[in-house]
C-alpha positions as CSV (number, residue, x, y, z in Angstrom):
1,X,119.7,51.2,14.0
2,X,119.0,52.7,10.9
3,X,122.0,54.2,9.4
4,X,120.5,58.2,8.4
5,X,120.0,58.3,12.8
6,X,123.2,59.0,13.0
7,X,124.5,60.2,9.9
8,X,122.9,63.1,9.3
9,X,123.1,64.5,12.8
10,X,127.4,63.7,12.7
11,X,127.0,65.7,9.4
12,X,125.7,68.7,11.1
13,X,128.1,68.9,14.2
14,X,130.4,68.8,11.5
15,X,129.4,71.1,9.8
16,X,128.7,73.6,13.0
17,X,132.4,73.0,14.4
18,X,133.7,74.2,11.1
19,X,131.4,76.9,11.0
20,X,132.8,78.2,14.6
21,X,135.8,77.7,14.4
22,X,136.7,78.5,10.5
23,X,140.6,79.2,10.5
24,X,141.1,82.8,9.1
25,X,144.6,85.1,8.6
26,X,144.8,88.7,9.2
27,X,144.2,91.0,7.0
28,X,147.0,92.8,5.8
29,X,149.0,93.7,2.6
30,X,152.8,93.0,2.2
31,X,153.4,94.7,-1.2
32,X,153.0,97.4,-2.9
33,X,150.3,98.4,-5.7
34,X,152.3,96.9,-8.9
35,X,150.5,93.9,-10.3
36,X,150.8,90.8,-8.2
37,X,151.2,88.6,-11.0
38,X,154.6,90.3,-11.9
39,X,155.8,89.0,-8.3
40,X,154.8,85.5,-7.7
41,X,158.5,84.4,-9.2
42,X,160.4,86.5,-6.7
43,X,159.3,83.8,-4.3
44,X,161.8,81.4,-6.2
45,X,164.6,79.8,-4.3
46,X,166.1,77.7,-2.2
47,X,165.4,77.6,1.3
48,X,166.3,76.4,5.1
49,X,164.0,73.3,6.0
50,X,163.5,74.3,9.5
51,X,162.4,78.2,10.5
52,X,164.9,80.5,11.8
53,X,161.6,82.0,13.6
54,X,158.0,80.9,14.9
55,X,155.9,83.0,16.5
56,X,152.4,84.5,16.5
57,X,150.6,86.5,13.6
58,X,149.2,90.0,13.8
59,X,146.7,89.1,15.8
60,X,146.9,86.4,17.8
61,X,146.7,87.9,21.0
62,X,142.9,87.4,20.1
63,X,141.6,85.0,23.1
64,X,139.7,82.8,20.7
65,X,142.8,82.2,19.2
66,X,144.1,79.1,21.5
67,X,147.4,79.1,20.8
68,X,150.3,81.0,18.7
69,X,152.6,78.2,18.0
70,X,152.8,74.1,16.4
71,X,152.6,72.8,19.8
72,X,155.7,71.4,18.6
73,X,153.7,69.2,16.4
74,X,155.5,70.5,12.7
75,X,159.2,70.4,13.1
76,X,159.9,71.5,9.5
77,X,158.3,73.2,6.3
78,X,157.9,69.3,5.0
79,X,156.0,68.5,8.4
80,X,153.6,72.2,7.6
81,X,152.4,70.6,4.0
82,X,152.3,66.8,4.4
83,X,150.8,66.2,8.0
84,X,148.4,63.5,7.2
85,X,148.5,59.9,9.1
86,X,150.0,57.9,6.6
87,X,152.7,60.2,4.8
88,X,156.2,59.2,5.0
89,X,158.2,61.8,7.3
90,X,161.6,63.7,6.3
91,X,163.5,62.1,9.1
92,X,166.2,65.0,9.8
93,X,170.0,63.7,10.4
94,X,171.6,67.1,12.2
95,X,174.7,66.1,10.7
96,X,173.4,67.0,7.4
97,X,172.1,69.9,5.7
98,X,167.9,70.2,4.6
99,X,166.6,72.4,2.2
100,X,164.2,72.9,0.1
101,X,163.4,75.2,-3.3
102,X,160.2,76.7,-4.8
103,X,159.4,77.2,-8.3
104,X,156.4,79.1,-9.9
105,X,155.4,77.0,-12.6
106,X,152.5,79.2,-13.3
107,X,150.0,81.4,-12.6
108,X,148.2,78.9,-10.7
109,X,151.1,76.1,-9.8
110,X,154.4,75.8,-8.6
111,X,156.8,72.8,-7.9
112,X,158.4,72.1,-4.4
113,X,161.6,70.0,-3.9
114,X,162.9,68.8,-0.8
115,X,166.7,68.0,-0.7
116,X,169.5,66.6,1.6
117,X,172.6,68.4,0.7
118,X,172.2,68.7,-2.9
119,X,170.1,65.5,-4.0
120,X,166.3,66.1,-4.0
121,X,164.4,63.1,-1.8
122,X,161.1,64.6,-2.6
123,X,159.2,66.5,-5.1
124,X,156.0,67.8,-4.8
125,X,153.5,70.3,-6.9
126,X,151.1,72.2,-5.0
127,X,148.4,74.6,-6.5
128,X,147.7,77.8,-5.4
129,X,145.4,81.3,-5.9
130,X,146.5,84.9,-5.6
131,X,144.6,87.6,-3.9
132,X,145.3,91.6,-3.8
133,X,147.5,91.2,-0.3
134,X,150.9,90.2,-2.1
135,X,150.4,86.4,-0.5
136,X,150.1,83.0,-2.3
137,X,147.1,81.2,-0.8
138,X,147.9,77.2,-1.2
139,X,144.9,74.6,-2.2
140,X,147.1,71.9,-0.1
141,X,144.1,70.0,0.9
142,X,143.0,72.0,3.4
143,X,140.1,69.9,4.9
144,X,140.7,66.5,5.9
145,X,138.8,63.8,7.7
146,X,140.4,60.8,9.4
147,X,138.2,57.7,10.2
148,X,134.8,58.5,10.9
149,X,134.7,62.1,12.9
150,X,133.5,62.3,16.5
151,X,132.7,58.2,16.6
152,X,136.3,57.2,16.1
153,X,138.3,60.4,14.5
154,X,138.6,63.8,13.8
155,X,138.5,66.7,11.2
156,X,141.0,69.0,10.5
157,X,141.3,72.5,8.5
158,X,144.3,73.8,8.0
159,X,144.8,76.6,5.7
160,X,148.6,78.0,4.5
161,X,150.0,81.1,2.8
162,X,153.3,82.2,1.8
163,X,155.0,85.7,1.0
164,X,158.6,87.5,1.3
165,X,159.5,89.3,4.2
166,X,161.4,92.5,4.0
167,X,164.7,90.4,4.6
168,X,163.5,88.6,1.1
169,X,163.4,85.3,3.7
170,X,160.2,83.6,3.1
171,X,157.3,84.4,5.2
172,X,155.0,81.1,6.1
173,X,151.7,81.8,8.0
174,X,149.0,79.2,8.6
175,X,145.3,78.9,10.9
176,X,144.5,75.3,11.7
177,X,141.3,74.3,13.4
178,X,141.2,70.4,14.8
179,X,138.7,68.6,16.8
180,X,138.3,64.8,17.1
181,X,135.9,62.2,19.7
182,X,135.0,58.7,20.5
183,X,131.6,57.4,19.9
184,X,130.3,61.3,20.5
185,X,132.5,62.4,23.6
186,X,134.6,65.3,22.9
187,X,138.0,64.3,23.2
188,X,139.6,67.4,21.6
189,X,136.3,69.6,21.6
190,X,139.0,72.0,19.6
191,X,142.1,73.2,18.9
192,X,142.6,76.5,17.0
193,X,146.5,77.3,15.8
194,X,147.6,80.6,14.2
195,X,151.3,81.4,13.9
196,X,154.1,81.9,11.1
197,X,157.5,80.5,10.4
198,X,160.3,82.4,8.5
199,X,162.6,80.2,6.5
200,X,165.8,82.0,5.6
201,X,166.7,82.1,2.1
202,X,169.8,80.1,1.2
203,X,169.7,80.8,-2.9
């Protein structure tokens, strides 16, 4: 069979899945009107690994929107930013203490580390863009294929952005859309998750 049969029509289910069900946040502003670029260090600091909250965003209650939590699926803010097949988990030991810390390196990059106690285990720099809504918007590879979509794997987007709550705790909200088959059958048709995390600031 030739080869382009397939291809092209896999390309454009694709491309139409994403098109429906495009992960999007609410719209709504979290500062005031100073200039954003002043802020983006008062999200420095150190941080619990695992939320003190999860729950839905503003609007959530939206019936399109499937679901308002992980499905249990990211146990930590390690699991939120590395949830890809092959990476190497944070395996958590309750008798210790996780963290992790955030540092705006600049206007455009900051630096995440990932301690146990006091010793980082792993280090990570993530790029990011600022809009007018007082949030930090991060390019975390937010599209990602595994195997070959709808034959034998899946797509998911996941898009993530971070902010200080009135508690100065930070605020972590994402939208992920996922949908996966076998050889054309629609496994997981689609699963669209909207919620956000607040990770209490330890430093």
């Amino acid at each position: 069979m030739d080869r382009s049969s397939y291809t092209l029509p896999l390309l454009y289910l694709v491309s139409s899945i994403l098109f429906i069900g495009c992960a999007s946040f609410p719209k709504r502003s979290v500062i005031d009107q100073s200039p954003i670029i002043l802020k983006i260090s008062s999200i420095n600091g150190r941080y619990e690994l695992e939320p003190i909250y999860s729950g839905p965003t503003k609007d959530t209650a939206r019936t399109w929107n499937l679901t308002s939590s992980d499905l249990g699926v990211y146990h930590t803010f390690y699991d939120e930013l590395n949830n890809g097949w092959l990476t190497k988990k944070i395996i958590v030991d309750p008798s210790k203490r996780y963290s992790f810390t955030i540092e705006v390196i600049d206007n455009k990059k900051l630096a995440i580390d990932y301690l146990e106690g006091d010793s980082i285990i792993r280090q990570k720099k993530i790029r990011f863009g600022i809009r007018n809504d007082g949030y930090l918007y991060l390019k975390n590879r937010s599209f990602k294929m595994r195997g070959i979509p709808y034959l034998f794997g899946d797509i998911d987007k996941k898009r993530i952005r971070l902010t200080l709550n009135r508690d100065n705790n930070l605020l972590f909200e994402t939208a992920e859309f996922h949908s996966g088959g076998l050889f054309l059958l629609m496994i997981n048709p689609f699963t669209k998750m909207k919620y956000e995390k607040i990770f209490l600031r330890i430093e």
